[in-house]
C-alpha positions in Angstrom: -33.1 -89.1 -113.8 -30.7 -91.5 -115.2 -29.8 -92.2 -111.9 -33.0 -93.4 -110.6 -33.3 -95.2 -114.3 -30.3 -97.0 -113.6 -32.0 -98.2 -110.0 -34.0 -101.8 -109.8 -36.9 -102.6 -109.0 -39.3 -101.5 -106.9 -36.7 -98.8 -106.2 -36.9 -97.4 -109.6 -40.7 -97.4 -109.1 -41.0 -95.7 -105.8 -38.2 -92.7 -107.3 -40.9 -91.9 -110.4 -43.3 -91.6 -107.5 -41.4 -89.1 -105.7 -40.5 -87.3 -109.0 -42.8 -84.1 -108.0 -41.3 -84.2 -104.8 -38.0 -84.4 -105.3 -38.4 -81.3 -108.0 -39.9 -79.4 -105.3 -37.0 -79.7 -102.6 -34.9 -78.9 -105.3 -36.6 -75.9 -105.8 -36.8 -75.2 -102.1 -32.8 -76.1 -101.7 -31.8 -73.5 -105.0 -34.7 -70.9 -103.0 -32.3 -71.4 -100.2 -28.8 -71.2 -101.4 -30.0 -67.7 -103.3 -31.3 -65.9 -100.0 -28.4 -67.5 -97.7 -30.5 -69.3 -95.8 -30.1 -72.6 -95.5 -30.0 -73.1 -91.9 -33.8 -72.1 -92.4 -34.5 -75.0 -95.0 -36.8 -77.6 -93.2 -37.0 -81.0 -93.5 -39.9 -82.7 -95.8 -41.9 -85.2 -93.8 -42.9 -86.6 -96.8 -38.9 -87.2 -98.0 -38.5 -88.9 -94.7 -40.8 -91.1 -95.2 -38.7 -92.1 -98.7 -35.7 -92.0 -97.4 -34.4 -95.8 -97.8 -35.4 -95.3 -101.5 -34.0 -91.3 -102.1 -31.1 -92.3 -100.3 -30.1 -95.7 -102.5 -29.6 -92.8 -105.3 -26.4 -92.5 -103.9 -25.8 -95.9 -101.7 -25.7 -97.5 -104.2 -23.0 -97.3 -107.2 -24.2 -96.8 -110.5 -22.4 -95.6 -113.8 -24.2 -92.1 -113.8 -23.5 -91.9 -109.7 -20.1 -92.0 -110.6 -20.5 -89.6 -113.9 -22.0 -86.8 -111.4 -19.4 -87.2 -109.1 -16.8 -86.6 -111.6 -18.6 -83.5 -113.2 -18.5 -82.1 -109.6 -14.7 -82.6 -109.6 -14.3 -81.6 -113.1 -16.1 -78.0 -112.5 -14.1 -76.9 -110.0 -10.9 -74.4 -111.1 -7.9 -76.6 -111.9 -5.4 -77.8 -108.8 -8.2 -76.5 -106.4 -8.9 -80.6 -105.3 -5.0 -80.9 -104.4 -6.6 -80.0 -101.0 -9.6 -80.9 -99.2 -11.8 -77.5 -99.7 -12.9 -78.0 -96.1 -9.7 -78.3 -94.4 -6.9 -77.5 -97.0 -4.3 -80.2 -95.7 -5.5 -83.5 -97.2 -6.8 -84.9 -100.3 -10.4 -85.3 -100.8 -11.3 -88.6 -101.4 -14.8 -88.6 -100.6 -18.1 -86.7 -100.8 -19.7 -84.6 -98.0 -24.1 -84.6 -97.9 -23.6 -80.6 -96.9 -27.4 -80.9 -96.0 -27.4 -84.5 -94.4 -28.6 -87.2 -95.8 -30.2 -88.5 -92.6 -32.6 -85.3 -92.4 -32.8 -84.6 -96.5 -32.8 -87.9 -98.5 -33.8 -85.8 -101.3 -31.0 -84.3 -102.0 -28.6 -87.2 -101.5 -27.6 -86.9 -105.5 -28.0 -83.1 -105.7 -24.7 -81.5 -107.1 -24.8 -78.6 -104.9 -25.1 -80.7 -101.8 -22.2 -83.5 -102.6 -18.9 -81.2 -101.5 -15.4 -83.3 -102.3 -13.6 -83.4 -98.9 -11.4 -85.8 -97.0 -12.5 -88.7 -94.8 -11.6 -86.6 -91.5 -13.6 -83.5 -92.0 -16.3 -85.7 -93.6 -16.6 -88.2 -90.3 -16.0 -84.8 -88.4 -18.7 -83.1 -89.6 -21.2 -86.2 -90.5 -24.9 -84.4 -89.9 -23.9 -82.0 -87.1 -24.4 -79.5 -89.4 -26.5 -77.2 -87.1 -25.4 -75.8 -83.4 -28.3 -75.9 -80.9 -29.3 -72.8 -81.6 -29.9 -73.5 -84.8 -26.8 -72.0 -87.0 -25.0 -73.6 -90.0 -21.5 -74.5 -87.9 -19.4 -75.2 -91.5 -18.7 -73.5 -94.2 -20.4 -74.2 -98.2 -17.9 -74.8 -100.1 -20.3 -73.7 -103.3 -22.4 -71.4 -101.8 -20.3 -68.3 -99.1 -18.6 -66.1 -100.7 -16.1 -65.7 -97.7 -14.5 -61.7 -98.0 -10.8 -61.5 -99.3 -9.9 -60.9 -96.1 -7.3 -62.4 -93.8 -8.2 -64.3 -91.2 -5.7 -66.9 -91.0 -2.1 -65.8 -89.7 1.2 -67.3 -88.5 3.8 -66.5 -86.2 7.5 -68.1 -86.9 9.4 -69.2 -84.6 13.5 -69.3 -84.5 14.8 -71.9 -82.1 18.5 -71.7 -82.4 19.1 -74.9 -79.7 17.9 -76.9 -82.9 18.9 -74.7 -85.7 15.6 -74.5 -87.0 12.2 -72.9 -87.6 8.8 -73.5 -86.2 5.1 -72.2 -87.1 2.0 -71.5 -85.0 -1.1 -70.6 -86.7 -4.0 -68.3 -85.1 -7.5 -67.3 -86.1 -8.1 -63.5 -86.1 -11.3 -61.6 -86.8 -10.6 -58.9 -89.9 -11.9 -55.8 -89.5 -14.9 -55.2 -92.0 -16.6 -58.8 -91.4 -20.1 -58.8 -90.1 -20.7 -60.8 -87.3 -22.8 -63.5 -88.6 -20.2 -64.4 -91.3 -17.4 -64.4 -88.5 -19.3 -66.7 -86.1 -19.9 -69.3 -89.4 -16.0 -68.7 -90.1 -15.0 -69.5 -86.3 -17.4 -72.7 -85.9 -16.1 -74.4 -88.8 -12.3 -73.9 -87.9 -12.9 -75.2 -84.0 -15.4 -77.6 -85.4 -12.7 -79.0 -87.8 -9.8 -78.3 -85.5 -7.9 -76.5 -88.1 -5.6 -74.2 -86.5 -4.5 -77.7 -84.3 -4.0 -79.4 -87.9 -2.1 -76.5 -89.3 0.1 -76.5 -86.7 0.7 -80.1 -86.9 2.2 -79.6 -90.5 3.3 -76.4 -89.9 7.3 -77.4 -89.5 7.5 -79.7 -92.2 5.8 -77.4 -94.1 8.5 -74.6 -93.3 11.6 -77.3 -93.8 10.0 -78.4 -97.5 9.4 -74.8 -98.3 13.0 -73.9 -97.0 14.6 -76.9 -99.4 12.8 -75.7 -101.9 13.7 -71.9 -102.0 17.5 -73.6 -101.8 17.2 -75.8 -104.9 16.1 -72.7 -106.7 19.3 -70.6 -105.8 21.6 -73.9 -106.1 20.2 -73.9 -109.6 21.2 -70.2 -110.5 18.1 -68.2 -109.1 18.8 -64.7 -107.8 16.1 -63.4 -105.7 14.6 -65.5 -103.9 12.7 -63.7 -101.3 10.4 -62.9 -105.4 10.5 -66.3 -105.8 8.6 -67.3 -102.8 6.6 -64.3 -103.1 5.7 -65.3 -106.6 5.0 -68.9 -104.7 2.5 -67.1 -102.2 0.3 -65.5 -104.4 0.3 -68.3 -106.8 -1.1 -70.4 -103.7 -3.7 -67.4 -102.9 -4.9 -67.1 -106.7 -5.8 -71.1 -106.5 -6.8 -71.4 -102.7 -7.7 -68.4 -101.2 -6.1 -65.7 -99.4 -6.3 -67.9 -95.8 -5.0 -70.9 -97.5 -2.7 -72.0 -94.4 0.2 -72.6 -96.8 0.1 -69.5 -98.6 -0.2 -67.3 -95.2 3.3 -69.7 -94.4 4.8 -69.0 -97.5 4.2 -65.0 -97.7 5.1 -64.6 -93.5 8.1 -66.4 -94.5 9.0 -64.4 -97.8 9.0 -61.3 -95.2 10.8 -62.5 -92.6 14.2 -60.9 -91.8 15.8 -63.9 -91.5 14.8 -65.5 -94.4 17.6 -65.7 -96.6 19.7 -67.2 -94.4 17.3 -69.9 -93.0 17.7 -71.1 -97.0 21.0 -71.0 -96.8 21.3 -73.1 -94.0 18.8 -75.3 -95.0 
């Protein structure tokens, strides 16, 4: 409400209209979130019809618009917004409509529909939110409770031409995760083009770790296959277990070779 009380007029007018409306989709879209069906949740005809005026809720900056948007931000666990929760490489700068705005103006200013994520998974994404047979392709950031289960794994590589180390990332199916879940898992990571982007970074990502694992032993640390480890699950604990960076760190902290990859780094 302060929102739309912010908004001129006749917009103001036509969002008191819609009041009833609007508290029924937002019934509808909590309905949905609880039974894990949102891929079933329709489209209102009705909210259509309003959609230039739902949607200036959030086309057009106000002082609450921006108050929400920080709330969002500020409920989520501390350091979890260093990454894009949709991708995990970038920073999220803007705001994805997980239902889209196009098909459900209503909920253009809903909290549980406005996901931080970066511009790329954002403009990738956009309102292709359902495949042609009707299935969410991307993951809610608020609303699956993905298994801790590992999904995301990494294969080094040594190339001793170049004196150096390489990663390639790969998707694999866990056993004890039911198909649906896996098929919502797969879509949003070839949707997104994550395993592509994760190997993009992967080799910095190796030489950054690398430097620092040797700063910590040129500064008097001991064991620093623990130290990494301690790295690893500090990454898991804020991003997940299939954070890509975290699967890097702990594959690495096992490695064989490890130790002396630092100390040649």
């Amino acid at each position: 409400m302060a929102i739309r009380d912010k908004k001129r007029e006749p917009t103001r007018t036509g969002l008191v209209a819609a009041h009833a409306l609007i508290e029924g989709r937002y019934e509808a879209f909590a309905q949905a979130i609880a039974q894990g069906a949102l891929a079933g949740l329709q489209s209102h005809a009705q909210a259509r019809q309003r959609s230039e005026i739902l949607r200036a809720c959030y086309d057009g900056a106000t002082q609450p618009l921006k108050e929400l948007k920080q709330a969002i931000r500020d409920a989520q666990p501390k350091r979890l917004l260093k990454y894009c929760p949709m991708c995990g490489t970038t920073l999220p700068g803007t705001f994805d409509h997980y239902m889209p705005a196009v098909r459900f103006p209503e909920f253009s200013v809903h909290p549980l529909n406005l996901v931080p994520c970066c511009a790329k998974c954002n403009s990738t994404k956009d309102a292709d939110w359902l495949s042609a047979a009707g299935k969410r392709q991307f993951l809610h950031a608020y609303a699956d409770q993905v298994p801790d289960l590992q999904f995301v794994t990494v294969t080094l590589h040594e190339d001793q031409a170049f004196d150096g180390v390489g990663a390639t990332f790969s998707l694999q199916r866990p056993a004890g995760l039911d198909d649906d879940l896996w098929e919502l898992i797969d879509s949003h990571f070839r949707r997104l083009k994550l395993i592509g982007r994760y190997d993009e970074r992967g080799n910095d990502e190796v030489a950054e770790i690398l430097s620092n694992c040797r700063t910590f032993l040129d500064a008097g640390g001991q064991k620093v296959r623990a130290f990494l480890s301690g790295r690893a699950e500090d990454q898991r604990t804020v991003y997940g277990r299939n954070h890509w960076i975290a699967v890097l760190m702990d594959a690495m902290a096992q490695h064989p070779n490890f130790v002396a990859w630092v100390h040649a780094a």
